[in-house]
Rosetta silent file (secondary structure, phi, psi, omega in degrees, C-alpha in Angstrom):
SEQUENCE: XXXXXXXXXXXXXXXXXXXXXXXXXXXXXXXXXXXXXXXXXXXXXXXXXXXXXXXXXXXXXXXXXX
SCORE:     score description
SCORE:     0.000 S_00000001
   1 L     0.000  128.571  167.343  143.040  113.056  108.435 S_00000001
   2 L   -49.007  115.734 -178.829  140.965  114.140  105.432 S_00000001
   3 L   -51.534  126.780  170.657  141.062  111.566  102.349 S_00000001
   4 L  -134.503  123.140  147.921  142.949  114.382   99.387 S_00000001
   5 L   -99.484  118.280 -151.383  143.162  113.631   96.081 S_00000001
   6 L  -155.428  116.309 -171.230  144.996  115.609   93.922 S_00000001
   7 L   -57.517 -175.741  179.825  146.547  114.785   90.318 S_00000001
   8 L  -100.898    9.703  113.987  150.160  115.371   90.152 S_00000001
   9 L     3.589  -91.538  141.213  149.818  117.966   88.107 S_00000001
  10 H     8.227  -77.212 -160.278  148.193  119.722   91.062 S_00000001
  11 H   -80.516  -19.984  177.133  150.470  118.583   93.515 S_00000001
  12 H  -111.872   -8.408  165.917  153.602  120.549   91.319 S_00000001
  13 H   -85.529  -17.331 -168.577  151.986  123.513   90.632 S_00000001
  14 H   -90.558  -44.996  176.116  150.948  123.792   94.806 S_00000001
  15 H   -33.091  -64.290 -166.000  155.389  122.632   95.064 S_00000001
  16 H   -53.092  -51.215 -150.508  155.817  125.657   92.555 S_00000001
  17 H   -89.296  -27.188  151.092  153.990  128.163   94.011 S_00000001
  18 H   -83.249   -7.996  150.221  155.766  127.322   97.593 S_00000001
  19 L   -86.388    1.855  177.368  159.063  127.489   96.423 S_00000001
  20 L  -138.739   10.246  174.554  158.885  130.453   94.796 S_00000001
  21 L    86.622 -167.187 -169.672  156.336  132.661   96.994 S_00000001
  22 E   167.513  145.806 -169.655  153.290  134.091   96.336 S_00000001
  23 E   -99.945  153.338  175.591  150.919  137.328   97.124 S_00000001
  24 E  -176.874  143.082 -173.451  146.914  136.409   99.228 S_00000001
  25 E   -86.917  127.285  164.079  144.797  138.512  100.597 S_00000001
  26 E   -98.217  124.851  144.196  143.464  138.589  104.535 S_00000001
  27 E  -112.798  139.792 -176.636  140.327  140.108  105.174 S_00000001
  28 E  -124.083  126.324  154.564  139.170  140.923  108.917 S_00000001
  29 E   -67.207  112.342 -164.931  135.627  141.879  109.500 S_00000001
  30 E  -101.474  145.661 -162.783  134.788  144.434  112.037 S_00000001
  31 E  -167.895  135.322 -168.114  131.252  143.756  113.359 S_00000001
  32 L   -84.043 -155.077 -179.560  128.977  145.666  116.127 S_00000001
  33 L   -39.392  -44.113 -106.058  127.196  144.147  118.875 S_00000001
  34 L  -124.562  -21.331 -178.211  124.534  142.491  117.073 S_00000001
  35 L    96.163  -10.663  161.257  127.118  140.579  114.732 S_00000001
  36 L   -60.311  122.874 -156.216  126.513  142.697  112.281 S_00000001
  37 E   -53.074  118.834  144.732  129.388  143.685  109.292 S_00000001
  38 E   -66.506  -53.698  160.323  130.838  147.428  109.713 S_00000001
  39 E  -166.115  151.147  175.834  133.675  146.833  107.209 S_00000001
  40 E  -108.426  136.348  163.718  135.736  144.676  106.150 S_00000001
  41 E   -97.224  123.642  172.191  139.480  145.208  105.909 S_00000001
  42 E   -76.255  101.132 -163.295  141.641  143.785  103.166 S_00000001
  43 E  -121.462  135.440  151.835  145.295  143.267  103.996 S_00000001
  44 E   -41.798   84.140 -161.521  147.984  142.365  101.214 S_00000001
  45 E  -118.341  151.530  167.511  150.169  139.807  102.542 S_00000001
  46 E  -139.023  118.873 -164.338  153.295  138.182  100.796 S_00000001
  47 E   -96.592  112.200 -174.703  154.369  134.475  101.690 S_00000001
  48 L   -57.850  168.070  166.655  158.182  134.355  101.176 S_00000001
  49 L   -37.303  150.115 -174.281  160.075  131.266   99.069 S_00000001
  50 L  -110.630  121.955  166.659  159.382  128.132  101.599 S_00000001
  51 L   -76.787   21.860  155.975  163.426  126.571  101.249 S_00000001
  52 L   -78.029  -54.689  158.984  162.116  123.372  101.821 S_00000001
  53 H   -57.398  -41.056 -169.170  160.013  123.265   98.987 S_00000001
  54 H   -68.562  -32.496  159.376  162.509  124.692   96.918 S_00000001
  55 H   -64.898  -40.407  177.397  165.011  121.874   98.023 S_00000001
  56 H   -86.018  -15.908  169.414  162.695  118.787   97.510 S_00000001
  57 H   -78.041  -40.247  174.714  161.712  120.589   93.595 S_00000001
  58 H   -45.579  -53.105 -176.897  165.778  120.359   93.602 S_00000001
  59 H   -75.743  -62.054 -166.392  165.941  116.266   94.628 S_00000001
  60 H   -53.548  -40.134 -173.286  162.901  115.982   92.150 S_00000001
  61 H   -85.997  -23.218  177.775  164.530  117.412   89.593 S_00000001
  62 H   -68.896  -13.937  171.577  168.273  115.519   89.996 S_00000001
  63 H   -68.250  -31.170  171.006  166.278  112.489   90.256 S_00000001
  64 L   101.857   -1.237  171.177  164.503  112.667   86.922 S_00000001
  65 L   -91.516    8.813  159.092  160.817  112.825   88.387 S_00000001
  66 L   -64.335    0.000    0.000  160.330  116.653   87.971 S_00000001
């Protein structure tokens, strides 16, 4: 597993942003024989609340480390 370092800072804004959702873009590249780019398509996607996250920001905060 890759050594990650990440202040905690960091680490509660990446908490935040999985407990409460969040919008991200997919793009898929269409490409002929040759490998060459025809277009690319952008798709909108939206990644619901995770309740897991939202439960362990919950223990963090009754705990007093939040």
């Amino acid at each position: 597993m890759a050594n990650i370092s990440a202040d905690s800072e960091t680490l509660k804004q990446a908490l935040l942003k999985l407990a409460t959702g969040y919008e991200y873009e997919e793009r898929i590249a269409e490409v002929d024989r040759e490998g060459r780019t025809l277009k690319v398509k952008v798709i909108k996607k939206h990644m619901p609340p995770d309740l897991k996250a939202i439960e362990k920001i919950q223990h963090l905060i009754r705990s007093g480390k939040w």
